[in-house]
C-alpha positions as CSV (number, residue, x, y, z in Angstrom):
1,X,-0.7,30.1,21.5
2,X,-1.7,28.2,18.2
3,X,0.4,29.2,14.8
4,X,-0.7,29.2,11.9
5,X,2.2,28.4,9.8
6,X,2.6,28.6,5.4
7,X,5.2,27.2,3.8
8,X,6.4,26.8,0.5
9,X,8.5,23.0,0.4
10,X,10.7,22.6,-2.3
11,X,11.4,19.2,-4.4
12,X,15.1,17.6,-4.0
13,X,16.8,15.4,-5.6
14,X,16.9,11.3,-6.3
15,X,18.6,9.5,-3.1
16,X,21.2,7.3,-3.4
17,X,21.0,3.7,-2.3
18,X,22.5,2.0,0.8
19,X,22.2,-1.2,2.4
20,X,21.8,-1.4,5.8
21,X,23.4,-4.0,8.8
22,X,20.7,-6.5,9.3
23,X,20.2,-8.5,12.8
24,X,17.1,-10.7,13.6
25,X,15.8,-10.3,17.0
26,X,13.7,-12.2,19.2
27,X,12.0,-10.4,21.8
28,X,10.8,-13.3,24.0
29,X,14.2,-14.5,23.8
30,X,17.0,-12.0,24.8
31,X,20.9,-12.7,25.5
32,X,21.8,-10.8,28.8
33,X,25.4,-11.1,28.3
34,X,25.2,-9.8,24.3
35,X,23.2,-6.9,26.2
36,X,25.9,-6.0,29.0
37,X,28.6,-6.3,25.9
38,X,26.7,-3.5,24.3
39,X,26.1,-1.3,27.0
40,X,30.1,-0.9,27.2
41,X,29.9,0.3,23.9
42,X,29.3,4.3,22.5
43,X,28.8,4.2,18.6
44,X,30.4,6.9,17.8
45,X,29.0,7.2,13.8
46,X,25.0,6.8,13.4
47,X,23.9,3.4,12.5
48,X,20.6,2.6,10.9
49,X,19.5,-1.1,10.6
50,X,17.3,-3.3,9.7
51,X,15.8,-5.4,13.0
52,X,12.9,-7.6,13.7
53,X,10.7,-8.6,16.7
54,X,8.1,-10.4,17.3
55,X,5.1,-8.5,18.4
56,X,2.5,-10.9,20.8
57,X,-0.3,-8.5,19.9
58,X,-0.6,-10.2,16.3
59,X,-0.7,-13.8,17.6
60,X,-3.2,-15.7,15.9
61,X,-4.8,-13.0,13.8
62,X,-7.5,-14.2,11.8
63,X,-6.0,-13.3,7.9
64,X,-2.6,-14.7,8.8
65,X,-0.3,-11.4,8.9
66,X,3.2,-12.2,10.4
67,X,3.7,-11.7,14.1
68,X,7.1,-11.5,13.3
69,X,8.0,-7.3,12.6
70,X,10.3,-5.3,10.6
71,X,11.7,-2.4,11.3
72,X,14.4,0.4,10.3
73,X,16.5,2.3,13.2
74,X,18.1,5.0,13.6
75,X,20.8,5.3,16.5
76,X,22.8,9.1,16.2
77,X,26.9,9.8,16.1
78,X,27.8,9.4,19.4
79,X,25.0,6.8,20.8
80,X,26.1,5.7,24.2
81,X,24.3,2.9,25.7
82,X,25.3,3.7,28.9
83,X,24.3,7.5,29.1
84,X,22.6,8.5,32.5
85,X,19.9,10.3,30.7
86,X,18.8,8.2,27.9
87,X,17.7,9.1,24.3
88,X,14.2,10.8,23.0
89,X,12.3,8.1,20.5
90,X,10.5,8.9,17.6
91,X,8.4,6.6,16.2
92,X,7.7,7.5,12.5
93,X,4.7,5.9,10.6
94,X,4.6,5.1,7.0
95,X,1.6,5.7,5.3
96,X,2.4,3.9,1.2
97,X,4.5,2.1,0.5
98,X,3.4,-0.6,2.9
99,X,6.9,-1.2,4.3
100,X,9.3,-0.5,7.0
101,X,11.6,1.1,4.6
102,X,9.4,3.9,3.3
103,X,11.8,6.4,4.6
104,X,14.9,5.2,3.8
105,X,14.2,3.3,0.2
106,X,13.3,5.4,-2.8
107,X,12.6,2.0,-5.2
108,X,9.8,0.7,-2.6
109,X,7.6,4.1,-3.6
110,X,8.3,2.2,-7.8
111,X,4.7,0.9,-7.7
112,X,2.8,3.9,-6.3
113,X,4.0,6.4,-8.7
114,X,2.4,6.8,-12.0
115,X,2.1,9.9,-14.3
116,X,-1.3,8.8,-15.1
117,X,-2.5,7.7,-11.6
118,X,-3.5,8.9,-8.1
119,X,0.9,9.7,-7.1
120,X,2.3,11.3,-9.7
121,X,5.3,12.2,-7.8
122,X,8.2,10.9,-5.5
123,X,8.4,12.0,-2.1
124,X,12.0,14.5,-2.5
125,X,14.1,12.1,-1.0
126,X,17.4,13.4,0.2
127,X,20.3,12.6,-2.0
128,X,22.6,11.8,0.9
129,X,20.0,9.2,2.3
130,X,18.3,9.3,5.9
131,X,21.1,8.4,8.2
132,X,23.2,11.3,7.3
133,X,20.2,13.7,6.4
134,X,19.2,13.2,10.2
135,X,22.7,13.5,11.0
136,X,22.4,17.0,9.7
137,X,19.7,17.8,11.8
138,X,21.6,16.7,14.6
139,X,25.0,18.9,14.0
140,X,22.8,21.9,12.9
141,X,21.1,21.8,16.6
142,X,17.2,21.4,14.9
143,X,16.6,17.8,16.4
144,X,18.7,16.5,19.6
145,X,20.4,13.4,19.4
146,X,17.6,10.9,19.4
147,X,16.5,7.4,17.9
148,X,14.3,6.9,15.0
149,X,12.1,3.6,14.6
150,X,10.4,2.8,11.5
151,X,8.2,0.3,12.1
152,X,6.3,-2.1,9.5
153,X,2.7,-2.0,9.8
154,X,1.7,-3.7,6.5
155,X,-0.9,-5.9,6.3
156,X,-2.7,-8.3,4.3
157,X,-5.1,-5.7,2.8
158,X,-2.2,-3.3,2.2
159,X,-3.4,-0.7,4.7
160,X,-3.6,-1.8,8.6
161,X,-4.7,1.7,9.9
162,X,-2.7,1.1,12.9
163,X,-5.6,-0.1,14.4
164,X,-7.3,-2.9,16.5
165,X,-8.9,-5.5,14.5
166,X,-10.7,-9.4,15.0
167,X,-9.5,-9.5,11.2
168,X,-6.2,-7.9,11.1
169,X,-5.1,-8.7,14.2
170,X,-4.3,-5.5,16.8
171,X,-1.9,-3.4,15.5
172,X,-2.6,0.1,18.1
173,X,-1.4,-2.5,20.5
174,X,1.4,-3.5,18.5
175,X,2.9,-0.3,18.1
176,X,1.7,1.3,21.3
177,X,2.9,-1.5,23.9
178,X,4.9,-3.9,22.1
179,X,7.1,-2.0,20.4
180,X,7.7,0.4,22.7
181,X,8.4,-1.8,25.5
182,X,10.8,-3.5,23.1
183,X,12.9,-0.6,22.6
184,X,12.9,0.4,26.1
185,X,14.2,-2.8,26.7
186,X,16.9,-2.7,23.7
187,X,17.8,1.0,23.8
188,X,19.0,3.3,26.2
189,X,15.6,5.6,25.6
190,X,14.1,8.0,28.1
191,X,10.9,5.2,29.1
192,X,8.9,8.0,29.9
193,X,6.1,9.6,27.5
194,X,8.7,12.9,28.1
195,X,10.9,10.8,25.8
196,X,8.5,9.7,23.4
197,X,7.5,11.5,20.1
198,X,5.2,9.9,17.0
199,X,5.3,11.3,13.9
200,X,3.3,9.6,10.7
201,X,2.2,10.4,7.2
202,X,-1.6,10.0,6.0
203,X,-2.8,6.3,7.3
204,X,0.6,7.2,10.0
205,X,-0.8,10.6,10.4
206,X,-4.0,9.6,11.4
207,X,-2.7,6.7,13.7
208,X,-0.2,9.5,15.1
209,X,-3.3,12.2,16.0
210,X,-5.2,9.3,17.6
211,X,-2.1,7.6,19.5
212,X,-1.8,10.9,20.7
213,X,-5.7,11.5,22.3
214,X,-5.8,7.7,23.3
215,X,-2.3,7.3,24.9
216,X,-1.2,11.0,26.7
217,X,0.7,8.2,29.2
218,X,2.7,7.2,26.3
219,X,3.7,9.5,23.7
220,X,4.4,13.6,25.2
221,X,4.8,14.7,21.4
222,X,3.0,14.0,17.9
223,X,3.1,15.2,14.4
224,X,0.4,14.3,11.6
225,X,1.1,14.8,8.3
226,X,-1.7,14.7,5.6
227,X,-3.8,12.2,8.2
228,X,-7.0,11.1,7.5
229,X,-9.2,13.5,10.2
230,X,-12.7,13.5,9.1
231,X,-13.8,9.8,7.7
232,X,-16.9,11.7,6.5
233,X,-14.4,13.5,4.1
234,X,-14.3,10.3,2.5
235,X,-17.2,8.9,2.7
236,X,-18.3,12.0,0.6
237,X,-16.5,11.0,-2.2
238,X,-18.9,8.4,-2.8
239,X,-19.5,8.7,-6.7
240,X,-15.9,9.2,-7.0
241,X,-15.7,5.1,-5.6
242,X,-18.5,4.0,-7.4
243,X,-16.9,5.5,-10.9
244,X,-13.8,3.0,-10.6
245,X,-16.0,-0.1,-11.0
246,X,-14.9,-2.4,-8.7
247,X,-17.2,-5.7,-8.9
248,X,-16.5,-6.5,-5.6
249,X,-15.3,-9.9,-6.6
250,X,-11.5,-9.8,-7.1
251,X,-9.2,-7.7,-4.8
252,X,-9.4,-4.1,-6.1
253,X,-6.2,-2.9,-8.3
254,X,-5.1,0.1,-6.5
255,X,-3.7,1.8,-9.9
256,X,-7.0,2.2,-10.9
257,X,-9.4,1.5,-7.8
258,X,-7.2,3.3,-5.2
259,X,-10.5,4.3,-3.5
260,X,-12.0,0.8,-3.3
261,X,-8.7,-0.6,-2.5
262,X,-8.1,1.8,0.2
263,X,-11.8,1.1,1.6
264,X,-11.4,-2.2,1.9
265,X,-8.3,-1.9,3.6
266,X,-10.5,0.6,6.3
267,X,-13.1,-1.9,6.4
268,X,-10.8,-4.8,7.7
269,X,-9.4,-2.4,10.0
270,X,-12.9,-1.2,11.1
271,X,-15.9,-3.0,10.3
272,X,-14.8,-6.5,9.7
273,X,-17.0,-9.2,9.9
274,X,-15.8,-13.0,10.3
275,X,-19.5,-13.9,8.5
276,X,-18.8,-12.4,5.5
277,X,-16.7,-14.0,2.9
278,X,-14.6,-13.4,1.0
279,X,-12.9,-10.6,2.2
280,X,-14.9,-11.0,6.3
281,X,-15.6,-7.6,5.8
282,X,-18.8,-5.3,6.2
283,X,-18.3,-2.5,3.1
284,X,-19.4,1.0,4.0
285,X,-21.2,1.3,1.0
286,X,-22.7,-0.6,-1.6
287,X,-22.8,-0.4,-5.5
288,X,-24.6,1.5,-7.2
289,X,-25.3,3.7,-4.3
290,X,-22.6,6.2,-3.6
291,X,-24.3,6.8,0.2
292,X,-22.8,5.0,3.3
293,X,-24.8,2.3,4.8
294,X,-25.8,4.1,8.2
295,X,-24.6,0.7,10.5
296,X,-21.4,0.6,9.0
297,X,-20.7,4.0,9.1
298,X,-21.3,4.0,12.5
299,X,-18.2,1.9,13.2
300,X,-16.3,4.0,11.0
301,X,-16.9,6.7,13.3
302,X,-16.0,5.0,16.5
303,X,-12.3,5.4,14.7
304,X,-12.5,8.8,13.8
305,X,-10.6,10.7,15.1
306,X,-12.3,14.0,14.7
307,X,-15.1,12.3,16.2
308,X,-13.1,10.5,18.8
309,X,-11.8,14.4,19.6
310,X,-15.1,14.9,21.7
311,X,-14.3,12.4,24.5
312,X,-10.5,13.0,24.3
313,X,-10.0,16.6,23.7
314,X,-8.7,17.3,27.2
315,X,-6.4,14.0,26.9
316,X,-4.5,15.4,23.5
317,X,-4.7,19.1,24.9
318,X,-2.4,17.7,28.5
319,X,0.5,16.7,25.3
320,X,3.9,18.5,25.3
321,X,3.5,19.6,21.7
322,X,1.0,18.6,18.4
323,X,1.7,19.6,15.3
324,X,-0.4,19.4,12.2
325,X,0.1,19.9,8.1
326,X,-1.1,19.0,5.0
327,X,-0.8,19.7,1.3
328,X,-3.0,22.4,-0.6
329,X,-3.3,20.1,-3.5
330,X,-4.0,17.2,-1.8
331,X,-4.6,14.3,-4.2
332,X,-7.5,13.3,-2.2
333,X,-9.2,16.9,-1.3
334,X,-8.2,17.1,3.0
335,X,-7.4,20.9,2.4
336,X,-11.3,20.8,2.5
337,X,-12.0,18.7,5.7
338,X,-9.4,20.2,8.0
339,X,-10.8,23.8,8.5
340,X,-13.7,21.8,10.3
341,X,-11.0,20.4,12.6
342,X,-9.3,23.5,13.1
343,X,-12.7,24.9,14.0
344,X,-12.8,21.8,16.4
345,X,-9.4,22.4,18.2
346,X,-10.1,26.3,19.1
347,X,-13.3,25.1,20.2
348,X,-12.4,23.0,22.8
349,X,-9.4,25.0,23.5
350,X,-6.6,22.5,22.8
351,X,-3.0,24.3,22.2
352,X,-1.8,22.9,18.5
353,X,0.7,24.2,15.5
354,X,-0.9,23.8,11.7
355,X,1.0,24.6,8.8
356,X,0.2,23.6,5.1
357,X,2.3,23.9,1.8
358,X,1.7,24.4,-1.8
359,X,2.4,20.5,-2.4
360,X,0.5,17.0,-2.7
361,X,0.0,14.2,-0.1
362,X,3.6,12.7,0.0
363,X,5.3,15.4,-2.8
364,X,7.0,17.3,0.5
365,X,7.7,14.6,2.5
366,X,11.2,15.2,4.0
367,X,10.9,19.0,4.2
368,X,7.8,18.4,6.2
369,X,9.2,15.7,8.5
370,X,12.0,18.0,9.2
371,X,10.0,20.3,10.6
372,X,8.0,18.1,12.3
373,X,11.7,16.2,13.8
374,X,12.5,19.5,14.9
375,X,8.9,21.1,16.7
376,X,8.5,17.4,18.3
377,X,12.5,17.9,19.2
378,X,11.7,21.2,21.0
379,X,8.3,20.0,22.8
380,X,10.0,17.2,24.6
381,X,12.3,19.3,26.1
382,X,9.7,21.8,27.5
């Protein structure tokens, strides 16, 4: 039965900074005897490092963006490699800043927030820091001891989308197959999509809702937080892009071209074009005219996901749990965009939670991911 849920988040306090263990791994090239040393092992305090792999999915992409991957995890008190039943994973997607330590880092969200610009506030970071803020989820019984990976999905035009691209290089498959099938190999995880659980925020959010339609097989659980839905919804801001006054010549500064910068990044990730220098992309519209350029548009919408929704409604709907929010002042307006989905899910009868909160894109971050931990927590063990 779908819930409608409303919640009021509150605003925390300035985290404190760590520094995490840091190993370099190669996943082509594995010790077995440093793995069977570690499967004697229980960590009995939570760890969270900093790792790397190399993801064969990126090989060779056309702008250059490393192969080579960073990312944060999470391992809970009492992580026993050897444990008959394994560990959930949750794969949690940044959105800005275009880093693997999004989460964890308060300083890597320094350039993004501006009184004057599009973020005007930090996410509420808690003043513990993530390790022992999903510790406490943990001891108070809201999230069962489980693994957290925070992958890196930058790329070379800031956002990748999490998505497949001649340009970019293939970044679905990255996250989808590579890294999973790293930390099955690395982890003791439940390999199963009954062990499986993404989670993202906006470009996250909207990778997380279409991971979810695309890849049933692979992920039982998902959680979108302020995701892109409707790519109409921003194609209707228009004017608003051609009032920043981007040439088209120079990269776009995101503190005062967000919306250019932004659509470029979209374009590489869904209409690029290897004929079209400088940036190899195809634009979705074109200066002065505020109106999408019908051709370009329609490769936009083969990665919608509210458009994708018509062909994979039944896929997302066989999921153990989806869960949905957004902010009501939403810097860039989805409040208005997601009653069409809404209208979409009850349509096609797929079984979802929504909640939203009086807050902006990223202002309730932790509050919302807590819930989010907790309902994906909950689904997997149906």
């Amino acid at each position: 039965m779908k819930k409608i849920i409303f919640i009021i988040g509150l605003i925390a306090g300035a985290m404190l900074f760590w520094s995490c263990e840091e190993e370099v791994i190669d996943l082509n090239v594995q010790k077995e005897n440093e793995v069977s040393q570690k499967n004697d092992m229980i960590d009995y305090k939570s760890k969270l490092q900093n790792k790397e792999f190399i993801s064969e999915s990126l090989f060779n992409n056309v702008i250059g963006n490393d192969s080579v991957r960073k990312m944060q995890v999470y391992t809970p008190p009492g992580y026993d490699h050897k444990r008959a039943e394994g560990y959930p994973v949750v794969y949690l997607l940044h959105g800005l800043p275009f880093t693997e330590k999004s989460f964890i880092d308060r300083h890597t969200w320094d350039q993004w927030i501006d009184p004057d610009g599009v973020f005007k506030n930090y996410p509420e970071f808690p003043e513990e820091g993530f390790r022992l803020w999903a510790d406490n989820l943990i001891a108070t019984g809201k999230m069962e001891p489980s693994i957290i990976v925070m992958p890196d999905a930058s790329s070379a035009y800031g956002f990748s989308m999490y998505s497949n691209s001649i340009l970019n290089g293939n970044f679905e498959d990255y996250i989808v197959y590579d890294l999973v099938n790293f930390m099955d190999k690395r982890y003791n995880t439940i390999a199963n999509r009954d062990g499986r659980a993404v989670i993202g925020f906006s470009q996250g959010g909207y990778a997380a809702f279409k991971f979810g339609m695309k890849h049933p097989d692979i992920f039982g659980a998902v959680a979108s937080h302020s995701g892109l839905i409707m790519t109409d919804h921003l194609l209707a801001l228009g004017q608003y892009i051609m009032d920043e006054n981007w040439d088209g010549s120079t990269f776009p500064d995101p503190s005062t071209q967000f919306l250019n910068y932004a659509g470029l990044a979209m374009s590489a990730a869904w209409s690029p074009n290897l004929s079209n220098p400088p940036f190899y992309v195809d634009m979705v519209m074109e200066p002065p005219s505020p109106l999408p350029i019908p051709a370009v548009r329609a490769l936009w919408l083969e990665q919608d996901v509210f458009t994708m929704l018509d062909d994979y409604h039944e896929d997302f709907n066989s999921l153990k749990g989806i869960y949905l929010d957004l902010g009501a002042y939403d810097e860039f307006g989805l409040a208005y965009s997601y009653p069409y989905l809404i209208l979409k899910l009850n349509g096609y009868g797929v079984d979802y939670t929504y909640g939203t909160y009086l807050g902006g894109h990223y202002d309730e971050m932790f509050s919302r991911l807590a819930i989010s931990l907790e309902y994906c927590s909950d689904a997997l063990q149906e």
